[in-house]
N, C-alpha and C positions, 0 to 999 in steps of 0.2 A: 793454254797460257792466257794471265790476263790480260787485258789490252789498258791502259792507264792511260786518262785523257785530263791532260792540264788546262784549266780555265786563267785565262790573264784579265784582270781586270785595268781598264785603261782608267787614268784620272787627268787625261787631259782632255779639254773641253775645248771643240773644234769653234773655228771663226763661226760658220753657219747656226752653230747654238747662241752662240752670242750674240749675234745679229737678232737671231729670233727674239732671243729672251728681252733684249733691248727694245726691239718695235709691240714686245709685249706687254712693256713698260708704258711706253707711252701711249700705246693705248687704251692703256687702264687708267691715268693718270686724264688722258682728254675727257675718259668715258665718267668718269669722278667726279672730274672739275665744277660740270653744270648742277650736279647731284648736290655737292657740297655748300655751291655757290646758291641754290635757289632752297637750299636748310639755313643758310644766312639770310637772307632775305624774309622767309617766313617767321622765324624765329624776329627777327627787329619787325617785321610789323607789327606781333603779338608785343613785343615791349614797348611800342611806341603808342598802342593802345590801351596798353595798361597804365602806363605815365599817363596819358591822356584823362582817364579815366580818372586816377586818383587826385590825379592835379585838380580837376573838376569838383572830385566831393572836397576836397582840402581847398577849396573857394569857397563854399557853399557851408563847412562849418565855421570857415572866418566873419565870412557873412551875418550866418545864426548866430555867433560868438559875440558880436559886435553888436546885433541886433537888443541880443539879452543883455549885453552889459551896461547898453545904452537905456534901456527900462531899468533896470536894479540902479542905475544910480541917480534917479528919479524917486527913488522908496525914503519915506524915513525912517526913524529908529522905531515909533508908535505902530507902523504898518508891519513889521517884523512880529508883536509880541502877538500869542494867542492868550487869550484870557477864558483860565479857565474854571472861574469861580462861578458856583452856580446865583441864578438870581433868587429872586425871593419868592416867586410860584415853585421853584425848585425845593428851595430850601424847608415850604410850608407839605410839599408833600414827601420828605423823606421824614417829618416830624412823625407822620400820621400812620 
């Protein structure tokens, strides 16, 4: 004769699991927190040095920008043209 053996599955989940799974909550959550908090931290120094940085060249092309514009508007209209007609030792050697 066979002998037939019934398996029961339970689907209730005792206090003792719960507790566990709970205290294994929060210690995944404490063990995270400093992890996450010092990725916040590194990440704003890196942008706070980058703003730094850029704020510094964006001085420095206002600076040059003002520099130059303060010389060009010292220029006249004569100092702009180039003249490009040859002179007369020019002219007497393309005759020849």
């Amino acid at each position: 004769m066979t002998q037939r053996r019934m398996y029961y599955k339970s689907t209730n989940i005792s206090p003792l699991t719960l507790i566990g799974l709970g205290l294994l909550a929060v210690a995944a959550f404490f063990v995270a927190l400093p992890l996450f908090l010092g990725a916040v931290v590194v990440f704003s120094i890196a942008a706070f040095y980058m703003a730094w940085r850029v704020r510094k060249v964006m001085r420095q092309f206002e600076k040059e920008y003002a520099r130059r514009s303060e010389a060009d508007s010292n220029l006249d209209a004569s100092s702009l043209i180039i003249d490009v007609t040859p002179n007369q030792t020019e002219q007497g050697k393309d005759r020849q």
